[in-house]
KOLDRENRO-270490 format. One record per residue (C-alpha): residue in one letter; z, x, y. Coordinates in Angstrom, 1 decimal, padded with zeros to 4 digits. Example, Ala and Ser with C-alpha at 12.3 -4.5 7.8 and 13.67 -1.06 7.14 Angstrom:
# residues 2
<r><firo>A</firo><w>007.8</w><u>012.3</u><v>-004.5</v></r>
<r><firo>S</firo><w>007.1</w><u>013.7</u><v>-001.1</v></r>
This chain:
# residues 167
<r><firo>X</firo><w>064.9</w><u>045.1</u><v>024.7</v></r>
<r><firo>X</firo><w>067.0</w><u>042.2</u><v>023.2</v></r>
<r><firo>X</firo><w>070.1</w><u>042.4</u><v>021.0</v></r>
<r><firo>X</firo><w>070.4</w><u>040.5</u><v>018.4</v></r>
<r><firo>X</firo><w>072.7</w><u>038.1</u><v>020.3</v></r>
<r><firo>X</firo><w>070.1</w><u>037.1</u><v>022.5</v></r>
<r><firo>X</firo><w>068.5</w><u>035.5</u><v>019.7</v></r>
<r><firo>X</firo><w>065.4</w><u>033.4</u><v>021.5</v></r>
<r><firo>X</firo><w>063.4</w><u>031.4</u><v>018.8</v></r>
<r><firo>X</firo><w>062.1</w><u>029.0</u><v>021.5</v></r>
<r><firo>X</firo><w>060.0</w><u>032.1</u><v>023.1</v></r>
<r><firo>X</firo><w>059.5</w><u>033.5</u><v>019.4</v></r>
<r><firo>X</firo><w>057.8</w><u>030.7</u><v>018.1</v></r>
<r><firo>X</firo><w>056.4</w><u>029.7</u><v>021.5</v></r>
<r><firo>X</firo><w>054.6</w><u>033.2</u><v>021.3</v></r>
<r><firo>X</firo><w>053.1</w><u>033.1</u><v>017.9</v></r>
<r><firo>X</firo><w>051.7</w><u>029.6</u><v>018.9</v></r>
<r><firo>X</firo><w>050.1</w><u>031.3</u><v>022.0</v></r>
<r><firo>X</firo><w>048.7</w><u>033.6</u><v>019.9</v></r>
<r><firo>X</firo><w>047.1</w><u>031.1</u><v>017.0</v></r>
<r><firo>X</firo><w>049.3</w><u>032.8</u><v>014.4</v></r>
<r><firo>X</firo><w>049.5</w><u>030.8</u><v>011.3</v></r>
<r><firo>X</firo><w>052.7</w><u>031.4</u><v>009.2</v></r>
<r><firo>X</firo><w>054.9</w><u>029.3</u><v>007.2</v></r>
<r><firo>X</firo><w>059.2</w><u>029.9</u><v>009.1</v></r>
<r><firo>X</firo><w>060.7</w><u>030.6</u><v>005.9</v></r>
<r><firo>X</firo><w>064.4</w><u>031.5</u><v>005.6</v></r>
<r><firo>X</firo><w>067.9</w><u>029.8</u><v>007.5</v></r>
<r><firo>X</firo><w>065.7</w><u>028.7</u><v>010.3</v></r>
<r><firo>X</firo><w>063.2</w><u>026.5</u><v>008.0</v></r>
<r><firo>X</firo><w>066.6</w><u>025.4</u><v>006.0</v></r>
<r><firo>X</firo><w>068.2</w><u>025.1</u><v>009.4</v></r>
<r><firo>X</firo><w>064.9</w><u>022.6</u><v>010.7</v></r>
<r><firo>X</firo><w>065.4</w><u>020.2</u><v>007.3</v></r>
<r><firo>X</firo><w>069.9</w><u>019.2</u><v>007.8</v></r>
<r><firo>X</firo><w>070.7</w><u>023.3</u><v>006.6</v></r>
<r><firo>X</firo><w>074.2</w><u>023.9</u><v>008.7</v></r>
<r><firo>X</firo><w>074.4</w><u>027.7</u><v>009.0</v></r>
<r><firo>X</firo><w>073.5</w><u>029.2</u><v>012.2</v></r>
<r><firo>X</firo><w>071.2</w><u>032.3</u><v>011.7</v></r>
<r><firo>X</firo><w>070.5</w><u>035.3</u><v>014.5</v></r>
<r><firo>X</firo><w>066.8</w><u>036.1</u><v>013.6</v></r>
<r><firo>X</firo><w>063.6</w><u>033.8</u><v>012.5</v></r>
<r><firo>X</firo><w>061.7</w><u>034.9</u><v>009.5</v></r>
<r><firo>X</firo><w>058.0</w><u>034.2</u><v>008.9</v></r>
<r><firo>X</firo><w>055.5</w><u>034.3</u><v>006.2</v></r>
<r><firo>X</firo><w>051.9</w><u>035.1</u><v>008.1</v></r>
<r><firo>X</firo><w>048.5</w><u>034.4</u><v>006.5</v></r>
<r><firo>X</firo><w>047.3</w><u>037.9</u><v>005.5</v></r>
<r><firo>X</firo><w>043.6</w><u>037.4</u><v>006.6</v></r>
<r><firo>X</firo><w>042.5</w><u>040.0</u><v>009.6</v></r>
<r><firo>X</firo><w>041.8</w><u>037.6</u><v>012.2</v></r>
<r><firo>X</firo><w>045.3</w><u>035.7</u><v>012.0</v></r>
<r><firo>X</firo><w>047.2</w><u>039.6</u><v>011.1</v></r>
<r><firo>X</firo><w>045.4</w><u>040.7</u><v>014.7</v></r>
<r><firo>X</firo><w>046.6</w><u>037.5</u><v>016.5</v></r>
<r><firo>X</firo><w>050.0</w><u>038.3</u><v>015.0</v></r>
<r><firo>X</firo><w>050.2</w><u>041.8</u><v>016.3</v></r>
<r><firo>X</firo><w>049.0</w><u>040.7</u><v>019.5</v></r>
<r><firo>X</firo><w>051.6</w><u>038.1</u><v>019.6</v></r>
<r><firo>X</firo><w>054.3</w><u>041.5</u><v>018.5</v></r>
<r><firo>X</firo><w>052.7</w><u>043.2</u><v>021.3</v></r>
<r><firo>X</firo><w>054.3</w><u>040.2</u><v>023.6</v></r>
<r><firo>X</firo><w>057.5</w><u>040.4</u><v>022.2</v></r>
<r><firo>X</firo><w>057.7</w><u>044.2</u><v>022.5</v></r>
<r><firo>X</firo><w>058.2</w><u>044.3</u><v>019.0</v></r>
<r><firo>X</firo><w>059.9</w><u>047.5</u><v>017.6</v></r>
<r><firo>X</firo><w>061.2</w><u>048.2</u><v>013.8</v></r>
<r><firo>X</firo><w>064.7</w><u>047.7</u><v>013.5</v></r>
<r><firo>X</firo><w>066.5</w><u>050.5</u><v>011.9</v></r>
<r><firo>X</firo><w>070.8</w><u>050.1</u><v>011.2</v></r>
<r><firo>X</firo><w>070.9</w><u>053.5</u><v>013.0</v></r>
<r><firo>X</firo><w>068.8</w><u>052.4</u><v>016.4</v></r>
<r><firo>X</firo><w>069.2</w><u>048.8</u><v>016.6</v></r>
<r><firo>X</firo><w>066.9</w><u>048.7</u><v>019.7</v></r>
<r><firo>X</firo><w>064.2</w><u>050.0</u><v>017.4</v></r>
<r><firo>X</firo><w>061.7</w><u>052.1</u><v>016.4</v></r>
<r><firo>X</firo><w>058.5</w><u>052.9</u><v>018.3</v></r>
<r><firo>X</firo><w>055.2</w><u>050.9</u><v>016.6</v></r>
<r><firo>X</firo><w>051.9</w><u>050.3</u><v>016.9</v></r>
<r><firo>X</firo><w>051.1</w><u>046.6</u><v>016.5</v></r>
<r><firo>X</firo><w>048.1</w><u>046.6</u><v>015.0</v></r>
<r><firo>X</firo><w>046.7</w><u>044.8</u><v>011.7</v></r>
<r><firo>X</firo><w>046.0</w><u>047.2</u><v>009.8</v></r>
<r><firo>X</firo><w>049.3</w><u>049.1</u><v>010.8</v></r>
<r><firo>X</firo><w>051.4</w><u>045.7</u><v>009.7</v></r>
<r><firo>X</firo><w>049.1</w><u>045.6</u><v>005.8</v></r>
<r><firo>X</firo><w>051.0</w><u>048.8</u><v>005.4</v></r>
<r><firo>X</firo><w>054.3</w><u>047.3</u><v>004.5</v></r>
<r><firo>X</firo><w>055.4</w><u>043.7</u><v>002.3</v></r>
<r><firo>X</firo><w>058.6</w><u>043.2</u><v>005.0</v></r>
<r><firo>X</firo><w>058.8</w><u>044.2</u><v>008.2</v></r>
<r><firo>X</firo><w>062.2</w><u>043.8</u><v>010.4</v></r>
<r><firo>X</firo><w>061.7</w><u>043.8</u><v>013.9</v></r>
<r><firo>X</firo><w>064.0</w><u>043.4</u><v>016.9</v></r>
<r><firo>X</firo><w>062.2</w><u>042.0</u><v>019.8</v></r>
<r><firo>X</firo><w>062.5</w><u>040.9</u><v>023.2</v></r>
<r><firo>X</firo><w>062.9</w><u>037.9</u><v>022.1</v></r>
<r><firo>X</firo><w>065.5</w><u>038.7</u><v>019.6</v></r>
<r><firo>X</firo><w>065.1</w><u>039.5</u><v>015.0</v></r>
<r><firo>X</firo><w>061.9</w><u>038.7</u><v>013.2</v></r>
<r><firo>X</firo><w>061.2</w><u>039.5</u><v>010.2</v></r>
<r><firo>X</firo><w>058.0</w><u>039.2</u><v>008.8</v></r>
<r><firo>X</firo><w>058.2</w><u>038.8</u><v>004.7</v></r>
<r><firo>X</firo><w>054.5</w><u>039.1</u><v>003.2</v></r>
<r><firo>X</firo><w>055.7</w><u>037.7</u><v>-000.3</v></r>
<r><firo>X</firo><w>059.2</w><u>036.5</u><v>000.0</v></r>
<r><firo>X</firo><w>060.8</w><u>037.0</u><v>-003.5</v></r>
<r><firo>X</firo><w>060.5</w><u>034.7</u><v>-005.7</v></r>
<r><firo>X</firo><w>057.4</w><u>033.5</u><v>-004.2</v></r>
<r><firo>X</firo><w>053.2</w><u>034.8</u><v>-003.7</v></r>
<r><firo>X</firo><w>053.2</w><u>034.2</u><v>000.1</v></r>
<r><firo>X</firo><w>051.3</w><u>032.1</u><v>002.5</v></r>
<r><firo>X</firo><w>049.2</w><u>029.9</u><v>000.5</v></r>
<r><firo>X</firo><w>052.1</w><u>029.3</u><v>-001.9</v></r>
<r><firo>X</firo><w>054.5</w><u>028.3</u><v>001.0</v></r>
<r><firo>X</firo><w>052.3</w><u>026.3</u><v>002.7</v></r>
<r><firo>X</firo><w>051.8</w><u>024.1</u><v>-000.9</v></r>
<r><firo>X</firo><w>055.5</w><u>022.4</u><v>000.2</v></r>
<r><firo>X</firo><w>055.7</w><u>023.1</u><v>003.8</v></r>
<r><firo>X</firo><w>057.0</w><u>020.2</u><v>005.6</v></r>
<r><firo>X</firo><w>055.3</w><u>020.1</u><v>009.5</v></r>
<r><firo>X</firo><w>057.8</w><u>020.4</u><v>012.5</v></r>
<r><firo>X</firo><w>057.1</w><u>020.2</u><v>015.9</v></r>
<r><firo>X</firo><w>059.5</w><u>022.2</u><v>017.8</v></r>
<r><firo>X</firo><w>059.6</w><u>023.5</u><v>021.4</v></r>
<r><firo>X</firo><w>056.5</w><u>021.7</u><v>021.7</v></r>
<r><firo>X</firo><w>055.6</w><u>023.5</u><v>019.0</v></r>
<r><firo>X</firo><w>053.6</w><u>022.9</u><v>016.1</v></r>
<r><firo>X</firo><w>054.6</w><u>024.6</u><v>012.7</v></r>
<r><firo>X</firo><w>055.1</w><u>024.7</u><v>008.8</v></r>
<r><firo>X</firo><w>058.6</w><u>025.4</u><v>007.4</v></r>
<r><firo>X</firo><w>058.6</w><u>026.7</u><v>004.1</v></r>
<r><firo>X</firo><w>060.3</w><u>023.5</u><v>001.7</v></r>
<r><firo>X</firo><w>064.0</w><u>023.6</u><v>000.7</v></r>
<r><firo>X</firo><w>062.9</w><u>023.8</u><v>-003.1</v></r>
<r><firo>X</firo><w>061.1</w><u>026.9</u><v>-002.3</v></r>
<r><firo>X</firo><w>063.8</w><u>028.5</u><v>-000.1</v></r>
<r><firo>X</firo><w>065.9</w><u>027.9</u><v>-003.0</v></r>
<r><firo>X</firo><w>063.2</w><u>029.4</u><v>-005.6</v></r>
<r><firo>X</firo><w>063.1</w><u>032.7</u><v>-003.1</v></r>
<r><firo>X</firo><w>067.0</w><u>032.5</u><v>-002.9</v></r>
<r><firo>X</firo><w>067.3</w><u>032.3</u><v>-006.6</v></r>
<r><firo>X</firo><w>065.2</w><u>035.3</u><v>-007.3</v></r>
<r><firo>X</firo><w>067.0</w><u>037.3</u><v>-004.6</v></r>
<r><firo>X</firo><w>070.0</w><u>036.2</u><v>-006.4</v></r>
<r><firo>X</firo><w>072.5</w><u>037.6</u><v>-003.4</v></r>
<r><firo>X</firo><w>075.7</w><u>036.0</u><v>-002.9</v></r>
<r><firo>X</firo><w>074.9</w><u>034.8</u><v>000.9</v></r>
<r><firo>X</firo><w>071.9</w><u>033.6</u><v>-001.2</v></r>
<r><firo>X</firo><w>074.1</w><u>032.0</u><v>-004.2</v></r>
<r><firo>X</firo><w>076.7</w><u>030.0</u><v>-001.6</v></r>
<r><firo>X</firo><w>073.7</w><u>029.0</u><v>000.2</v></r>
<r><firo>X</firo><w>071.9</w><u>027.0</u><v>-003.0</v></r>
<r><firo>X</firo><w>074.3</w><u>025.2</u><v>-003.2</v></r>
<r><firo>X</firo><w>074.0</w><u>023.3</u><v>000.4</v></r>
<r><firo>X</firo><w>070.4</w><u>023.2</u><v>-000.5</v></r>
<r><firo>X</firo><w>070.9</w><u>021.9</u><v>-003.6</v></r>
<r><firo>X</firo><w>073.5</w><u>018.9</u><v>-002.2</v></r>
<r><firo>X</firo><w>070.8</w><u>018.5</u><v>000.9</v></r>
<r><firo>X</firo><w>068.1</w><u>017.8</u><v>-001.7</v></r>
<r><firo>X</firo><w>070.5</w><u>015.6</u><v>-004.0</v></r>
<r><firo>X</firo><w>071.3</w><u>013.1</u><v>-000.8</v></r>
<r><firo>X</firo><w>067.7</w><u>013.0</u><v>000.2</v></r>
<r><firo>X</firo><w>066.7</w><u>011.4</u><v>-003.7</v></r>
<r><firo>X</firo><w>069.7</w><u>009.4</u><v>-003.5</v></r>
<r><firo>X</firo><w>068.8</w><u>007.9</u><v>000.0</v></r>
């Protein structure tokens, strides 16, 4: 199992593509993709909810050796990657062998999937096809989790947003 220094978002992202999973990356990593600066140590993704895609995505888990990630056992918890075990829970953190994902059902501020993928902008990455969620809806999720990482971080947005209209 991975630390979280051994962050690995080539083989993360390589492995939900393996596995057909469709998500929108939300969080620093989608910020990161569109000019954000801060480095970040785990992706985050927003999966479509419907059973086929929630099987690929705990098939893809299954790859990554997924276990929850608890403060108290940081090379996780035990779980069962299946689809109907991952509908259990709106956010799940997991530490992989990959290193962190998170998967956020309905990131605050937002509904989830369909809403992110409204604004997504298309990357291709790794070789990799996928949908980022749009700075003005990290900044709507940021907003509502109203945090101060969250607060300094608007602001960046806000000036990377402001430079692309002026441009």
């Amino acid at each position: 199992m991975s630390d979280q220094s051994s962050f690995n978002p080539e083989l993360i992202l390589k492995t939900l593509a393996e596995h057909e999973v469709s998500y929108v990356l939300i969080g620093a990593l989608a910020a990161r993709l569109q000019g954000f600066p801060r480095m970040t140590a785990d992706a985050d993704i927003t999966p479509a909810t419907n059973t086929e895609n929630l099987k690929n995505l705990a098939k893809a888990l299954k790859k990554l050796d997924a276990r929850v990630f608890t403060e108290s056992v940081p090379k996780g918890l035990a779980f069962e990657c299946t689809a109907e075990n991952l509908v259990q829970s709106q956010l799940w953190n997991f530490v992989t062998s990959a290193g962190r994902l998170d998967v956020v059902f309905e990131p605050i501020g937002t509904s989830g999937y369909e809403d992110l993928m409204e604004n997504s902008v298309e990357f291709e990455v790794f070789d990799v096809h996928l949908y980022a969620a749009g700075l003005e809806d990290i900044i709507r999720s940021k907003k509502a989790a109203d945090r101060l990482q969250d607060r300094q971080d608007i602001i960046i947005l806000r000036e990377i947003l402001k430079r692309r209209s002026d441009n």
